[in-house]
C-alpha positions as CSV (number, residue, x, y, z in Angstrom):
1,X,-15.4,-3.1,-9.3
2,X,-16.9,-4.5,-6.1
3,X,-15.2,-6.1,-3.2
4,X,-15.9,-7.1,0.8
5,X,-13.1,-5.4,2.5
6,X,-13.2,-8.1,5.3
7,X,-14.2,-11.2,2.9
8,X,-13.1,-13.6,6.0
9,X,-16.3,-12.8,7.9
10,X,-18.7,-14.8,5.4
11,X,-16.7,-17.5,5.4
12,X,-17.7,-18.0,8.8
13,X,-21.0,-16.3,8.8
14,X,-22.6,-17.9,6.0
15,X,-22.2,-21.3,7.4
16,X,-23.4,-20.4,10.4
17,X,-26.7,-19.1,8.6
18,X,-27.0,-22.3,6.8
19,X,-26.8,-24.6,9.9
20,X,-29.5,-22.2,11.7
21,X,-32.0,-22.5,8.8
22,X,-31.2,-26.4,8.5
23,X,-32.0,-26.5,12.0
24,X,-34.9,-24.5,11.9
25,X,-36.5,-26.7,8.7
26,X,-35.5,-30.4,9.4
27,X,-34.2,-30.4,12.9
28,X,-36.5,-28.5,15.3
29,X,-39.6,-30.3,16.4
30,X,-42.8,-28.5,16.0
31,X,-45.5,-28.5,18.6
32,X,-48.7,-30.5,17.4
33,X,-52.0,-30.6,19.1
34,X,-55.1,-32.5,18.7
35,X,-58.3,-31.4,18.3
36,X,-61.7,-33.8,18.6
37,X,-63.2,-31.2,16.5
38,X,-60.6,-30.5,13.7
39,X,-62.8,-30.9,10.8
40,X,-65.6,-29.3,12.6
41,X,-62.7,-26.2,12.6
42,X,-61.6,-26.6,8.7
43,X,-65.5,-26.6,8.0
44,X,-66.1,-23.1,9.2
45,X,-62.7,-21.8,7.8
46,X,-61.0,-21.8,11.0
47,X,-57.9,-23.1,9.2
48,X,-54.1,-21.0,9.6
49,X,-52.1,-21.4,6.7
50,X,-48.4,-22.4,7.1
51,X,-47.2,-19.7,4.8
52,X,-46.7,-17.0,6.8
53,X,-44.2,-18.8,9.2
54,X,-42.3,-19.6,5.7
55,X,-42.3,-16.1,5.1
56,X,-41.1,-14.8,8.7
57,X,-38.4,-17.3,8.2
58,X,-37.3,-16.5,4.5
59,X,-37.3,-12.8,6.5
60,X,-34.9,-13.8,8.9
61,X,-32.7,-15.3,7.0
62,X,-32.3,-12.4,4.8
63,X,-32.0,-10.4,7.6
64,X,-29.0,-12.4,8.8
65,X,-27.4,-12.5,5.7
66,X,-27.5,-8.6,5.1
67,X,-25.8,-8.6,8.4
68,X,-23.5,-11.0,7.5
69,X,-22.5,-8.7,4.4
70,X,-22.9,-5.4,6.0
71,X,-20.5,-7.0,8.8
72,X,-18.0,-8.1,5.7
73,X,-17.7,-4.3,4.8
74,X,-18.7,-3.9,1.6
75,X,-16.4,-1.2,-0.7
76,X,-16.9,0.0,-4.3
77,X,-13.2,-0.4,-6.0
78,X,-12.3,2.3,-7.9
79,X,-9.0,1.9,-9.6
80,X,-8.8,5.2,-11.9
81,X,-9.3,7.9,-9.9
82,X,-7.5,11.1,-10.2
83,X,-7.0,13.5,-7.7
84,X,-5.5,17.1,-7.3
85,X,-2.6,17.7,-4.8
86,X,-0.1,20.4,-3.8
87,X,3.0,18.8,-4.3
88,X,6.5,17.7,-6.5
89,X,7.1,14.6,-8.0
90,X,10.1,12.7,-6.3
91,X,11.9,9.7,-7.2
92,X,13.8,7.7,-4.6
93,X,16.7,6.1,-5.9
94,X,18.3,3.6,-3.5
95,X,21.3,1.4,-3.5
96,X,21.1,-2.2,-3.0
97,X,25.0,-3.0,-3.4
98,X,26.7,-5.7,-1.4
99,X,28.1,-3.0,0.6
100,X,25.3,-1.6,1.6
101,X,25.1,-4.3,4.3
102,X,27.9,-3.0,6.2
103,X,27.7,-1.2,10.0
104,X,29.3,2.4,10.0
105,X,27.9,3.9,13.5
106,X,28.9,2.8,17.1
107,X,25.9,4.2,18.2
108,X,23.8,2.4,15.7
109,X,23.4,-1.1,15.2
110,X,21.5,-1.6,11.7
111,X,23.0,-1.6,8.2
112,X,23.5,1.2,5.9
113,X,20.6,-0.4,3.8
114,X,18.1,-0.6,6.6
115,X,19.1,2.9,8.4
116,X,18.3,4.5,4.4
117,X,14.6,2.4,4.4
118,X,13.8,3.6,7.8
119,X,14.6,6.9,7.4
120,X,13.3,7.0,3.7
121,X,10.1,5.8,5.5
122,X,9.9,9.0,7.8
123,X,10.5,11.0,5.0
124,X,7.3,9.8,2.7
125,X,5.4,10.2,5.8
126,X,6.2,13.9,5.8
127,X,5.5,14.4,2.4
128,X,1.8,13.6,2.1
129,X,0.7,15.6,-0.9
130,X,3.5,14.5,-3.0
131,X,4.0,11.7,-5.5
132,X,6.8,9.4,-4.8
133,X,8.3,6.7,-6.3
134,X,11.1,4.1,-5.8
135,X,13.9,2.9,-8.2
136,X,16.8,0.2,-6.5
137,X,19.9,-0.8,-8.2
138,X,22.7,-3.2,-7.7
139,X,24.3,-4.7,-10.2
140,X,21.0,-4.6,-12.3
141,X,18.6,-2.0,-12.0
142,X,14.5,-2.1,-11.4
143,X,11.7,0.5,-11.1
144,X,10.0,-1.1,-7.8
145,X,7.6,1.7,-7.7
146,X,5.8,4.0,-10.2
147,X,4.8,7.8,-8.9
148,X,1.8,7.6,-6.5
149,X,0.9,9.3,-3.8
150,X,-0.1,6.2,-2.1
151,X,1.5,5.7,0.7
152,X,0.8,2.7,2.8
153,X,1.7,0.9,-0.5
154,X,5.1,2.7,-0.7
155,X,5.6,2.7,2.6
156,X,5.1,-1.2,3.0
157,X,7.1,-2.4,0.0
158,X,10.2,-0.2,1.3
159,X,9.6,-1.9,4.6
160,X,9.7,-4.8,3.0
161,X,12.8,-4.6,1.0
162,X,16.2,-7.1,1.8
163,X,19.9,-7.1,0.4
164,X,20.2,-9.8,-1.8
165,X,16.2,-9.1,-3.3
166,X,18.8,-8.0,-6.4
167,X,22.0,-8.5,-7.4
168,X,24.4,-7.0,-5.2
169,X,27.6,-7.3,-6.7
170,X,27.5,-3.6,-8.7
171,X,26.6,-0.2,-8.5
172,X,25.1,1.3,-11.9
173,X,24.2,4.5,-10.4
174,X,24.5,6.2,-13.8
175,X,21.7,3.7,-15.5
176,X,19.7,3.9,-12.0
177,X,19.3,7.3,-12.4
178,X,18.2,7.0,-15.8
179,X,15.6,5.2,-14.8
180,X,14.4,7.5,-12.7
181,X,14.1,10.0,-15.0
182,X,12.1,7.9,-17.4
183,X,9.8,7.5,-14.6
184,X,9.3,11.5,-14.5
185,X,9.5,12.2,-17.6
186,X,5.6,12.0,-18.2
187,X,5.4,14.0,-15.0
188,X,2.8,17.5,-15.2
189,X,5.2,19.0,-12.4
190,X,6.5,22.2,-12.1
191,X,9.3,20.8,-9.7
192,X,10.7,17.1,-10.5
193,X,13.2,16.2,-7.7
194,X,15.2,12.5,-7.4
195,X,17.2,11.5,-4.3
196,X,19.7,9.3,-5.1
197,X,21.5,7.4,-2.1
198,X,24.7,5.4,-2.4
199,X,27.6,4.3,-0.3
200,X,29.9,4.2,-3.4
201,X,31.2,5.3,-7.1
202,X,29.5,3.4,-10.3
203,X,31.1,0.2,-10.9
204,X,32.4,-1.1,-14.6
205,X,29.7,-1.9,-16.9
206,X,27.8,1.1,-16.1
207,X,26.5,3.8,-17.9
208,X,28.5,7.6,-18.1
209,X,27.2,9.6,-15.3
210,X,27.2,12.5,-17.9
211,X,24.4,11.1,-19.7
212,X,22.7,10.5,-16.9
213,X,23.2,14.1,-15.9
214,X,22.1,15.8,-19.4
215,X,19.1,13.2,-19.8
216,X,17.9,15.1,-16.1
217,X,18.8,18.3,-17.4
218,X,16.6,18.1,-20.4
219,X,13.8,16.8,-18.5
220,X,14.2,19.5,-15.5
221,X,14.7,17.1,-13.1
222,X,17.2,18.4,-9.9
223,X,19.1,14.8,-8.2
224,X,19.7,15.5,-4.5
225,X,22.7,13.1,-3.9
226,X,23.8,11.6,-0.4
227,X,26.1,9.6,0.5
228,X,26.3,7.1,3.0
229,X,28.6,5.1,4.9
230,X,32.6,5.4,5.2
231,X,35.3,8.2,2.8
232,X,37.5,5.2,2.7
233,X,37.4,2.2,1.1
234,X,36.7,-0.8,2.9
235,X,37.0,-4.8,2.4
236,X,33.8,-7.1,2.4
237,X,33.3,-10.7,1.9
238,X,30.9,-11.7,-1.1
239,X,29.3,-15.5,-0.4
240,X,30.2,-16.2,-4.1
241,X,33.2,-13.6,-5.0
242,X,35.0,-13.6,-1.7
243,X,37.1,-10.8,-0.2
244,X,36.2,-7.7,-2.2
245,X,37.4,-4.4,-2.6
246,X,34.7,-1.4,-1.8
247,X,35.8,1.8,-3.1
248,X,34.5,5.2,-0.5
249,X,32.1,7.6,-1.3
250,X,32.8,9.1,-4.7
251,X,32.2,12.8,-2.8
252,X,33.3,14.4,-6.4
253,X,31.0,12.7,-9.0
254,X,28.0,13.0,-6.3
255,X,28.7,16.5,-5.8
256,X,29.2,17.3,-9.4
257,X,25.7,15.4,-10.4
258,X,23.9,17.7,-7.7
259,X,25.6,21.0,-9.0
260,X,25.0,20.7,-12.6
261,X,21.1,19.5,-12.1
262,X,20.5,22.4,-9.2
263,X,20.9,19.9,-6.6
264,X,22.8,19.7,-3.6
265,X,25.1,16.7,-2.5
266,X,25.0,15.5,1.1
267,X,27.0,13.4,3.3
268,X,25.3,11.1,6.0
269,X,27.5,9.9,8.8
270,X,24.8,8.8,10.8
271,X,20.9,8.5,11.5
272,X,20.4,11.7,12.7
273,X,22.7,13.3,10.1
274,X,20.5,11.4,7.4
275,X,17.2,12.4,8.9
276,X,18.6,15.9,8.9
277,X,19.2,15.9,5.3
278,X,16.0,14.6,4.5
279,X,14.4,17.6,6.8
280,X,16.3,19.8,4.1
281,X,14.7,18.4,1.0
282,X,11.4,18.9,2.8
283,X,11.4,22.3,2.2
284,X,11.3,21.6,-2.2
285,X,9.0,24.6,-3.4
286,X,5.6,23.3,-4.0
287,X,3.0,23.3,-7.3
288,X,-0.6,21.9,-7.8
289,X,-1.1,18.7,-10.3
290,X,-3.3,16.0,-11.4
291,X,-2.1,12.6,-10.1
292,X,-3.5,9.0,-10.3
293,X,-4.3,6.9,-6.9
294,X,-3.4,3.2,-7.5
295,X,-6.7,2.5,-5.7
296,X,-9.5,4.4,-3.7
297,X,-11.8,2.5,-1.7
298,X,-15.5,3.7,-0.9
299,X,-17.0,2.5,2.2
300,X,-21.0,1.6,0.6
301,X,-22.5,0.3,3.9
302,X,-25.3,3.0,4.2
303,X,-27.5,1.4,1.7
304,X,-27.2,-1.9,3.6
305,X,-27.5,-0.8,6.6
306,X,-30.9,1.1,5.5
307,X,-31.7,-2.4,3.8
308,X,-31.3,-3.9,7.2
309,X,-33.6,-1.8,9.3
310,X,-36.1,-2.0,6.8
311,X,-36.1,-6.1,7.1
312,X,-36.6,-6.0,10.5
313,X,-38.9,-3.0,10.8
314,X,-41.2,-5.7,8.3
315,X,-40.2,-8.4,10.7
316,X,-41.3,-6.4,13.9
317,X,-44.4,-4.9,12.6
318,X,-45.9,-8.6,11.3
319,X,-45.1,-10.1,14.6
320,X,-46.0,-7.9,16.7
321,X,-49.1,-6.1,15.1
322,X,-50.4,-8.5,11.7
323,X,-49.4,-11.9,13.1
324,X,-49.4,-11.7,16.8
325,X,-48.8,-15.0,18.9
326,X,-47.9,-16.5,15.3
């Protein structure tokens, strides 16, 4: 695949081209001079032909349009590669509840939701040889992100993320986490890891958290589990339910998920205490594995640029040395 990385330029560029060599063909006035002895002249083959200025003029225009393109950034588009990295593969599984929108710290002014993307965000910046991915539940569950280690895309879309993208009125950890797993379960890695964050306990409809477990324990897949938010239960107001009930932080289940994959559970009470926790699951052991980009591009600008020099290397040396005062 081919593509101009800054497209937006010829559609300025071009136009401008065209208007130049419009000009130059129908709009500028040529100097004429006459000569009492003009056929005396075309008798002894004294005559200039016009077609040089045609081709010094054909020149320049393709010498404006190769700058035009080389100015447009042209990039080769290769959407397959494969490259090798010293890392884990890590799911990210985040909770997109209702309650998730609540305020726990005096000193901190954003929600639950927006304190785990920001901090989520610092995280995958840490961890560049790694492949991450992203999984989000409410009361309905979506893989948002395959494994990739590319992270500008991963880190925009979290950025981008909002309450509400989903339905927020359930928590179906146990399913969430299965999804996960089905996202590593192709995984080459020696060490699978997911980090499952949630302010509460599964609600009714979802899966048994002991299948979740076993379906990570077959695949060798360790679930770091924090918690965030308040150990007591709290009342929110639901546009379309009303007052609801939010149950705390089901420290138990968390806990016993962690223990029985080879995790460890956490509790965040705050920013720092969340950044912290993420500083812990930065030290994961390491191992070397094949992974796919979603895209590379590759800058191909040299041959263009060695195009451009040799257009007006032609166009210097014909004015200046073949066709001088032409």
């Amino acid at each position: 695949m081919f593509r101009f990385a800054q497209l937006w330029y010829l559609y300025i560029l071009l136009p401008i081209i065209a208007l130049l060599l419009f000009y130059q063909l129908y709009a500028r006035r040529q100097i004429r001079y006459r000569f009492s002895l003009v056929s005396w002249l075309l008798s002894i083959g004294q005559s200039q032909s016009n077609w040089r200025r045609w081709f010094l003029l054909i020149l320049n225009t393709l010498i404006l349009c190769s700058l035009a393109l080389l100015i447009a950034k042209p990039q080769w588009v290769d959407p397959t590669t494969k490259t090798k990295i010293l890392g884990i593969d890590i799911m990210l599984v985040l909770d997109a509840s209702g309650s998730m929108q609540f305020t726990d710290f005096e000193d901190d002014s954003r929600s639950r939701f927006d304190i785990a993307k920001d901090e989520a965000i610092q995280f995958i910046k840490k961890r560049t040889d790694d492949a991450i991915g992203l999984t989000m539940f409410g009361n309905v569950v979506i893989s948002r992100v395959p494994l990739t280690v590319d992270k500008a895309i991963l880190q925009d879309i979290i950025q981008k993320l909002e309450l509400g993208a989903i339905d927020p009125a359930g928590t179906l950890l146990s399913t969430a986490m299965i999804a996960a797993a089905n996202r590593l379960k192709t995984s080459k890695a020696k060490s699978k890891v997911m980090i499952l964050l949630t302010d509460g306990a599964p609600s009714q409809g979802d899966l048994d958290p002991q299948a979740a477990v076993d379906i990570a324990k077959q695949l060798g897949i360790r679930i770091y589990t924090i918690g965030i938010g308040s150990e007591k239960g709290r009342i929110w107001i639901d546009p379309m339910r009303g007052m609801v009930q939010q149950g705390a932080v089901n420290k138990e289940l968390l806990t016993a998920i962690a223990q029985r994959t080879g995790g460890k559970f956490f509790m965040a009470r705050n920013a720092k205490s969340m950044r912290e926790i993420y500083n812990t699951i930065d030290s994961l052991e390491k191992t070397e594995q094949e992974i796919p980009l979603f895209t590379r591009w590759i800058d191909r600008y040299i041959p263009y640029v060695w195009i451009l020099m040799t257009l007006v290397l032609i166009n210097l040396i014909l004015k200046t040395i073949v066709w001088f005062g032409l």
